[in-house]
N, C-alpha and C positions, 0 to 999 in steps of 0.2 A: 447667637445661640440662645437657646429657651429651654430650658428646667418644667421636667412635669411633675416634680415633688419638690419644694424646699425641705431644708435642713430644721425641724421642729428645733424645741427645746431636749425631749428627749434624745432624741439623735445626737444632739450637740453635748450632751452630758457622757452620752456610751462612748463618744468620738474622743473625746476630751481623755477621761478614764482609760481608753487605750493607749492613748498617745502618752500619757504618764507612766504607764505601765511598763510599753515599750522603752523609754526612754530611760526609765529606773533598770531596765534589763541590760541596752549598752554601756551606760553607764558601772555595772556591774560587771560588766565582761571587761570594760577599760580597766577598772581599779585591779581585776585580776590579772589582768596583763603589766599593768605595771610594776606591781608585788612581784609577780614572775620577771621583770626584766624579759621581757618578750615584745614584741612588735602587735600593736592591733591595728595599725593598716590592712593586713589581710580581707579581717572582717568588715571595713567602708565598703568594699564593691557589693555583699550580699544587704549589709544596713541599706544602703543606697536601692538595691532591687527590690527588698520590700517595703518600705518606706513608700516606692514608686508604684508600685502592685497594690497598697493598700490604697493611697490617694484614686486609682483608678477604678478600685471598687465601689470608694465612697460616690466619685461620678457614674458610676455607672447606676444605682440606686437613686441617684437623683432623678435620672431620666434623661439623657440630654436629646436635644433636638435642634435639627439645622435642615439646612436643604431646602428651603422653602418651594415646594411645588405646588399648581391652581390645581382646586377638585370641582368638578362640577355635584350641586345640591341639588335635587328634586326634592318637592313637595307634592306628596301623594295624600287623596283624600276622596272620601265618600259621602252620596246627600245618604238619609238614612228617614224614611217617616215611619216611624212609629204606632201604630192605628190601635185604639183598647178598646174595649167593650165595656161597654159600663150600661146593659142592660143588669135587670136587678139578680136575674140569675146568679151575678158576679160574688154576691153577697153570699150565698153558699158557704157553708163550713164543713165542704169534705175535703177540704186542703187548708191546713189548720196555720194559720190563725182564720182564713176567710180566703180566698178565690181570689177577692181582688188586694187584699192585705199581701199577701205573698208575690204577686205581681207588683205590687208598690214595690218590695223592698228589692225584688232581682233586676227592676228596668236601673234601679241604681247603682248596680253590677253593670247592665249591659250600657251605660250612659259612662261611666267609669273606662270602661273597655275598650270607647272608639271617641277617646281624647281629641284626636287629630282631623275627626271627623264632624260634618254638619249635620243634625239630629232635629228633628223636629214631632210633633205629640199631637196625632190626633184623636178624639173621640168621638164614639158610637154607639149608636143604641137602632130606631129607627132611623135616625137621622146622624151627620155627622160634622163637627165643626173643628175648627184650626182650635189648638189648643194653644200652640208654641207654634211660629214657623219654624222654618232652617235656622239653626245657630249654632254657634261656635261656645257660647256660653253654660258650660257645662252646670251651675249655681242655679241659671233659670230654669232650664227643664227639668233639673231635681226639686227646685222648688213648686214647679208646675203638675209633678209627680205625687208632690205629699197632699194636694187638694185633690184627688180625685175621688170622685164618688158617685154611686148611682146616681141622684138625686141633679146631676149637672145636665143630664140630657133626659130626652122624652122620654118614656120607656112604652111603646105600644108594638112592640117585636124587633127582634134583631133583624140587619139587611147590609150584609159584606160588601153590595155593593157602594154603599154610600159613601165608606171611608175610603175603597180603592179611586170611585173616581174624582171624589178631593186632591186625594193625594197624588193621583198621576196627572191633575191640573196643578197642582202645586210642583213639580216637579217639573213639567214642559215648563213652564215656566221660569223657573230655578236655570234652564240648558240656557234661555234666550240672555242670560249673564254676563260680564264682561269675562269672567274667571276662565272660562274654559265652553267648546263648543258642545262638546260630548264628556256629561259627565258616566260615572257609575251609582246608578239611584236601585236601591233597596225600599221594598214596603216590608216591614217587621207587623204584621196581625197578630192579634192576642185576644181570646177568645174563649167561650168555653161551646162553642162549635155550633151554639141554635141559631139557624139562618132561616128566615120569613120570607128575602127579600127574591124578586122573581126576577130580576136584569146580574146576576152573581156571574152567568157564565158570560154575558157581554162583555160584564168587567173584567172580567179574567184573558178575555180573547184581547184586551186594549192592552193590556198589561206584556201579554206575549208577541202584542205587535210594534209595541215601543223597544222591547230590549231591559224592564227593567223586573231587577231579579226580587221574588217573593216568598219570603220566610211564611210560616203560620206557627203560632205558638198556643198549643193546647191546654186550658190548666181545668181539673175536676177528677172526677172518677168515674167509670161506669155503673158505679155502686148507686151515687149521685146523692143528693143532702134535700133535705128543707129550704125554702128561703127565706129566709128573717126577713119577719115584713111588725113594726114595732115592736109590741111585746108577745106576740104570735107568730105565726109563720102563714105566708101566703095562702092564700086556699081560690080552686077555680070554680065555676059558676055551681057547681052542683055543691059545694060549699067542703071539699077532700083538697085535703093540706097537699100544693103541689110537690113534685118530687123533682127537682132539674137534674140531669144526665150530661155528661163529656158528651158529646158526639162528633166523637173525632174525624169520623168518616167526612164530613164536608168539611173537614179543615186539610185534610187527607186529600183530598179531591180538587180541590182548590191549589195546596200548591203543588202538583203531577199534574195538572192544565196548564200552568204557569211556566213550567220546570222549575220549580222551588223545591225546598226540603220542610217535611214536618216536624215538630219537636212538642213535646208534652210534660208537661205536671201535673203528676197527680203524688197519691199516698206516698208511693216506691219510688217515685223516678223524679230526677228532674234534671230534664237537657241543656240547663241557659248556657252550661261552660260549652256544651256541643254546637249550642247555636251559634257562640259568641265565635268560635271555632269556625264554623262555616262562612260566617260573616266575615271575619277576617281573611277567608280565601278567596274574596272576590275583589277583582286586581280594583285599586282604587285610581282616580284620573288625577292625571298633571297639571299641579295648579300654579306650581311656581318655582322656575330654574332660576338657578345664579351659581355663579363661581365664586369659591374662597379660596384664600390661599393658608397651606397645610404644612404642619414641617411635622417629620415622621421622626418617632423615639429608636435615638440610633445609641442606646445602652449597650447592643453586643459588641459593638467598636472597642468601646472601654473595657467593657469584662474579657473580651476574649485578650486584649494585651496583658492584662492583671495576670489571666489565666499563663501563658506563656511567658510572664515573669517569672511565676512562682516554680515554674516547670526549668525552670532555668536557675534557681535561685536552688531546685534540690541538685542539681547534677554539677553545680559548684562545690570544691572542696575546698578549706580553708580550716591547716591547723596552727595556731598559736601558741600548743606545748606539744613535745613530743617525747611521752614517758619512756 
């Protein structure tokens, strides 16, 4: 038998203090029955019942457990790539602290999230590179999180297609694994939705014909900001301070090609707990069964006999003076 609580210090101190207390009470009934010349045998059979009722409460708070039966475990788990944008638009401060400042701190919410899952971080701009592969190391991709910044990729226009089809060669490739033949692979985009790039619906038709499912996550406003470009703000050839805009609509479009779901930040809103929600309703694959063997807390055993002690302990009568 196996205990799913031991007996603390405190425990052992209120147990103690009852057991004194009780015992300073028979003791009190005996000395009164002797004074009276009366018999306290009567009362042994109800001492003896709850004496026995209380010892079964005590195991029964302990937890006991016996039985031992085999459970079968599964380990369910998801690949998850990541894709962010780090054209300079990102830089933006209509989502305060900054566009990509705020996408720092929530990927570490959504990296938080899917513990159990393999995560991996790519970045975009015109072009797109492995940041982090797949990993199980939740320390590194949060570490690979706090360096991100414009200045790590090219910046000569945005183009979705680049990170999709990295990341859905990194993911074929992920399948050909020992772990499992058919995983559940997610692309999570993060964006503030300006796309340049002309192969975006190829990529999205490769995407719907592999099976893997695609998040888009929108962060700006349609009000849209300046971009901080040193101690000024961008400005285009005619030499007027650029204004960058959300444009949600192709990130919108993008995943309803796909069958994904959209989700956005801006001023008022922000969807990461809805994403992180969505994500987690997509069944994750079987990475690894085994059997253990289980024994289940069989406490009502105990308390229900306490209980029909004490039920028994009222419907006894026992007097030792009769005035």
């Amino acid at each position: 038998m196996t205990w799913f609580k031991s007996i603390g210090t405190t425990e052992a101190i209120f147990i103690g203090l009852f057991i004194a207390a009780y015992f300073a009470y028979i003791f009190r009934l005996a000395t009164i029955a002797k004074r009276l010349q009366t018999s306290f045998r009567p009362l042994l059979l109800k001492v003896l019942i709850r004496t026995l009722a209380f010892a079964l409460i005590i195991f029964s708070l302990m937890g006991p457990s016996f039985g031992e039966t085999t459970k079968e475990v599964k380990s369910e788990g998801k690949d998850i790539y990541i894709a962010v944008d780090l054209s300079q638009s990102m830089n933006a401060e209509d989502v305060e602290p900054s566009r990509l400042s705020k996408i720092k701190y929530e990927l570490n919410n959504i990296v938080q999230a899917f513990s159990s899952d393999r995560i991996g971080l790519i970045i975009f701009s015109s072009e797109a590179f492995i940041q982090c592969p797949l990993t199980y190391d939740q320390s590194a991709i949060n570490l690979f999180i706090s360096t991100l910044k414009t200045d790590l990729v090219p910046n000569a226009g945005t183009d979705f297609s680049a990170p999709l089809n990295i990341a859905m060669e990194k993911l074929e490739l992920a399948a050909e694994g020992p772990i499992t033949q058919q995983k559940s692979k997610i692309i999570l985009m993060i964006s503030d939705g300006e796309d340049f790039g002309d192969e975006t619906d190829k990529a999205a038709k490769k995407v719907v014909n592999t099976g893997v499912k695609l998040f888009t996550l929108g962060v700006g406003t349609e009000k849209g900001a300046k971009i901080p470009e040193g101690r000024s703000f961008k400005r285009d050839r005619n030499g007027q301070e650029v204004i960058t805009k959300l444009n949600s609509e192709s990130l919108r479009k993008l995943a309803a090609d796909t069958g994904g779901n959209y989700f956005e930040i801006n001023e008022d809103q922000n969807d990461v707990k809805r994403l992180i929600r969505a994500i987690n309703e997509v069944e994750g694959e079987v990475r690894d069964t085994r059997q253990i063997d289980a024994s289940a807390n069989k406490f009502y055993y105990f308390l229900g006999a306490a209980i029909l002690l004490l039920i028994l302990d009222a419907l006894i009568r026992r007097k030792t003076l009769r005035l």
